[in-house]
N, CA and C atoms as a LAMMPS dump frame, in Angstrom:
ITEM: TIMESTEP
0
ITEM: NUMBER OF ATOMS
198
ITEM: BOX BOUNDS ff ff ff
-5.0000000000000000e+02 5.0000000000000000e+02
-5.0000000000000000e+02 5.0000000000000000e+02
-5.0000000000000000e+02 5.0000000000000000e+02
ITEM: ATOMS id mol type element x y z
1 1 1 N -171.849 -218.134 201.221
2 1 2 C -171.713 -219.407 200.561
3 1 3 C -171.273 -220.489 201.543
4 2 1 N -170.607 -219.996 202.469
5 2 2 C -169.695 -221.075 203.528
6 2 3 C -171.552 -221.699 204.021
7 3 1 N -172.09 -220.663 204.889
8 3 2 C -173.655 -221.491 205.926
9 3 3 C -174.281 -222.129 204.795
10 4 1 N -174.103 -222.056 202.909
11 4 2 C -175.007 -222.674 202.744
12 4 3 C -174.247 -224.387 202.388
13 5 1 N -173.068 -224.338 202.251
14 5 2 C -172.42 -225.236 202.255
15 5 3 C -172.379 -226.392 203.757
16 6 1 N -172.351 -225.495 204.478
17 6 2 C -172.754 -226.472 205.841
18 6 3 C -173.686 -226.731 206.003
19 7 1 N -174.869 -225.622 205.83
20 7 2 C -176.185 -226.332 205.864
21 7 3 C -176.401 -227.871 205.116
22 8 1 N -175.676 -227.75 203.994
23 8 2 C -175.815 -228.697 202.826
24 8 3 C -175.236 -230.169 203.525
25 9 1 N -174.201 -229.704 203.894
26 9 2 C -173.823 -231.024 205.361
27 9 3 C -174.41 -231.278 206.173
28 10 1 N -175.026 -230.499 206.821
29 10 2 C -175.742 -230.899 207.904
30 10 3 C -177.323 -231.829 207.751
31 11 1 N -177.329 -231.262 206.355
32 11 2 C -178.672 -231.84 205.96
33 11 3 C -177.974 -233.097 205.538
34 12 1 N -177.223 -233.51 204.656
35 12 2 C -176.763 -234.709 204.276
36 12 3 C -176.1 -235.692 205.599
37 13 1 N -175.768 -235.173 206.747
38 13 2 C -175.756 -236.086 207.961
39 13 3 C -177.15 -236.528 208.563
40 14 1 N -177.853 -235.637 208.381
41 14 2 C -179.342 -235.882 209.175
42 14 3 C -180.34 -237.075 208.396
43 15 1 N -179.939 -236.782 206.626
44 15 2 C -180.594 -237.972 205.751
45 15 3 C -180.398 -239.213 206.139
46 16 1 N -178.693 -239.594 206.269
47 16 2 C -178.134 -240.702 206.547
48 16 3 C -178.85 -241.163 207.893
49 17 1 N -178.497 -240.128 208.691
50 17 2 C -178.893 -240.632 210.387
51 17 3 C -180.676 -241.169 209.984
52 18 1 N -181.333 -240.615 209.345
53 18 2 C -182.891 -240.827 209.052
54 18 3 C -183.258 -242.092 208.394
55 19 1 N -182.154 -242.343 207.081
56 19 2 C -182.194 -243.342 206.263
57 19 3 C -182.028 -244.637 207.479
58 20 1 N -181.328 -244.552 208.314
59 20 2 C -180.743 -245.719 209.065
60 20 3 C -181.64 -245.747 209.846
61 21 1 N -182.346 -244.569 210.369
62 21 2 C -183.431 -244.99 211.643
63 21 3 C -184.716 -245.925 211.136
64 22 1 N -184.759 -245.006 209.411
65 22 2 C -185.895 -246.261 208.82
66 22 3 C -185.859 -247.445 208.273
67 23 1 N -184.76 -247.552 208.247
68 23 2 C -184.084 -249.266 207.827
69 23 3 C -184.344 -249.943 209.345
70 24 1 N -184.441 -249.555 209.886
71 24 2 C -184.095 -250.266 211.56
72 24 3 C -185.483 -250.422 211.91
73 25 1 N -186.38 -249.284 211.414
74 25 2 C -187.665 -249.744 211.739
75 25 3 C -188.737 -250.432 210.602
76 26 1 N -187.8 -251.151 209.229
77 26 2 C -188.295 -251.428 208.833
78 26 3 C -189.557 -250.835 207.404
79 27 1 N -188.887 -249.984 207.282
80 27 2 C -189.747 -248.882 206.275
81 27 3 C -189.295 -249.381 204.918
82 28 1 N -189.687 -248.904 203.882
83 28 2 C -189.55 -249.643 202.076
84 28 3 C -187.875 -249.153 202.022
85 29 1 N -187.506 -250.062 201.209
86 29 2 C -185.964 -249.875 200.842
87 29 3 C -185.584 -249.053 199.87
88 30 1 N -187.039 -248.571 198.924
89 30 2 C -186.8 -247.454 198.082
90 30 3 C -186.785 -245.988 198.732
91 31 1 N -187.713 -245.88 199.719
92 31 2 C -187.14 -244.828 200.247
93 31 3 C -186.151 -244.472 201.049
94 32 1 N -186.002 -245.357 201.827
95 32 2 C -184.071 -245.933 202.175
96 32 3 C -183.068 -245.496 201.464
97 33 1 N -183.276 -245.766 200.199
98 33 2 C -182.108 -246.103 198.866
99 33 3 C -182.081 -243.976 198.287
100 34 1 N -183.692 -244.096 198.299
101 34 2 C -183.032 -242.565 198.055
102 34 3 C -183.005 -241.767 199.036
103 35 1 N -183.201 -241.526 200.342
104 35 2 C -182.675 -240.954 201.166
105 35 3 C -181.02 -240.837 201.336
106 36 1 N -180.425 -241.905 201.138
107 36 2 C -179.057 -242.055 200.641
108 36 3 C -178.225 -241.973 199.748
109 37 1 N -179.097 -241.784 198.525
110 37 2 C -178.709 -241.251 197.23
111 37 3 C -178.811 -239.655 197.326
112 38 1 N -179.735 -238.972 197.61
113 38 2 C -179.738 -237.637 198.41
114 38 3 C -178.601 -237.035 199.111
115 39 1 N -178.662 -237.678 199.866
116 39 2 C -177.139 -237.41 200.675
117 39 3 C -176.202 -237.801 200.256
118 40 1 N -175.714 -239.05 199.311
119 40 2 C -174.334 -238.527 198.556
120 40 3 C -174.468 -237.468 197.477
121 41 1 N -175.036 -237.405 196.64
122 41 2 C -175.54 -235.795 195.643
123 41 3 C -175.276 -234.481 196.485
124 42 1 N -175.814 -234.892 197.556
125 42 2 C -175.41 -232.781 198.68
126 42 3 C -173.49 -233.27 198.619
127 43 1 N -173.669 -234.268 199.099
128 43 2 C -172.23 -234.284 199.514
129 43 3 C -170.983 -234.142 198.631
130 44 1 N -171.341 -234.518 197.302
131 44 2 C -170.96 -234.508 195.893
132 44 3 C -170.657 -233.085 195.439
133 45 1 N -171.69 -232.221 195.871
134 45 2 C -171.866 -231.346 195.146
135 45 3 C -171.455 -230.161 196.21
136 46 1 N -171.207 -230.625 197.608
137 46 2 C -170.524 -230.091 198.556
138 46 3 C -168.706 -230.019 198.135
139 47 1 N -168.347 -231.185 197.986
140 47 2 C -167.171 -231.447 197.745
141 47 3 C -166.449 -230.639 195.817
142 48 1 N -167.413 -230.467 195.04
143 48 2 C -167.465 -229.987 194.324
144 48 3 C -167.101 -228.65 193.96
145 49 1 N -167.346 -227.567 194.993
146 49 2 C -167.767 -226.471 195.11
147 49 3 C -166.38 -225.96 195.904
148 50 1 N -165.612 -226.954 196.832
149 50 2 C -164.739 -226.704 198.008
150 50 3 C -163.579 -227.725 197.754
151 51 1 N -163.075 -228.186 196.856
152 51 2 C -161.881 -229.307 196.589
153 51 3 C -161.411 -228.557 195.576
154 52 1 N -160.033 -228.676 195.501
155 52 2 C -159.195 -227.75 194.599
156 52 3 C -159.327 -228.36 192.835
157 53 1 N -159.114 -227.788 191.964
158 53 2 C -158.204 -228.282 190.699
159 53 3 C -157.072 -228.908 190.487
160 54 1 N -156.966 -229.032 189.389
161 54 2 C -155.373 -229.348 189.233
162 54 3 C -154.446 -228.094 189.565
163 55 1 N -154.93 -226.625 189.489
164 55 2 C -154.027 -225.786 189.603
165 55 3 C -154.211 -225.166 191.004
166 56 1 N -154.839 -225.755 191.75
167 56 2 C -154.803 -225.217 193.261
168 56 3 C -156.02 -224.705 193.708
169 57 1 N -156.899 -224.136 192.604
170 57 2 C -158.345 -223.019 192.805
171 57 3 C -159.468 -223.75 193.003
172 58 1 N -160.138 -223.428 193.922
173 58 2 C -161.416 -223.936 194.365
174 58 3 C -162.548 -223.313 193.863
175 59 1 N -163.424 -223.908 193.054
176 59 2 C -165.074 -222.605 192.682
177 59 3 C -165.677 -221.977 193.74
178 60 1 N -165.222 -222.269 195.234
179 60 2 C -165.705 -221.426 196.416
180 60 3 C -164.704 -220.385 196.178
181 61 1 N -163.941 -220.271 196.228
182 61 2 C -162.62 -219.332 196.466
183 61 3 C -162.881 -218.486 194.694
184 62 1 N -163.17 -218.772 194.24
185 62 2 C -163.53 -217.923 192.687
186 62 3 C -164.678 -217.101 192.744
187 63 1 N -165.515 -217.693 193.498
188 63 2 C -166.997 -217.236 193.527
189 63 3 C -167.228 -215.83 194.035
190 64 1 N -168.348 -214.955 193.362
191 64 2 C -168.014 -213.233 193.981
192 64 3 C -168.802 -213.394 194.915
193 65 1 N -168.239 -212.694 196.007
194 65 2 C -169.446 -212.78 197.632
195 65 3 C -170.05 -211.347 197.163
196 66 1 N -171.383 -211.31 197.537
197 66 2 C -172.421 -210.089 197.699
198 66 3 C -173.201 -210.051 198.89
């Protein structure tokens, strides 16, 4: 669960870095807009998975490894 969680980062750094290379060169702002909407959703759902409760427990730390 941890590589797919980083993967999930790594992909959501690479959107951003992409989103910005095509703003710079001028590409449509809708695909701009969701390239960046993309990457906050991984990141959302990154943070989701790995940020505690109110009682301390994380759904990574609950989750059964196989």
């Amino acid at each position: 669960m941890s590589l797919v969680l980083s993967l999930l980062m790594l992909a959501a750094i690479a959107l951003v870095i992409g989103a910005f290379a095509q703003w710079k060169r001028g590409a449509s702002r809708k695909q701009v807009a969701l390239m960046l909407l993309l990457a906050v959703i991984m990141a959302a759902n990154v943070a989701i998975w790995t940020l505690p409760d109110a009682s301390g427990n994380s759904p990574l730390a609950s989750a059964p490894e196989n």
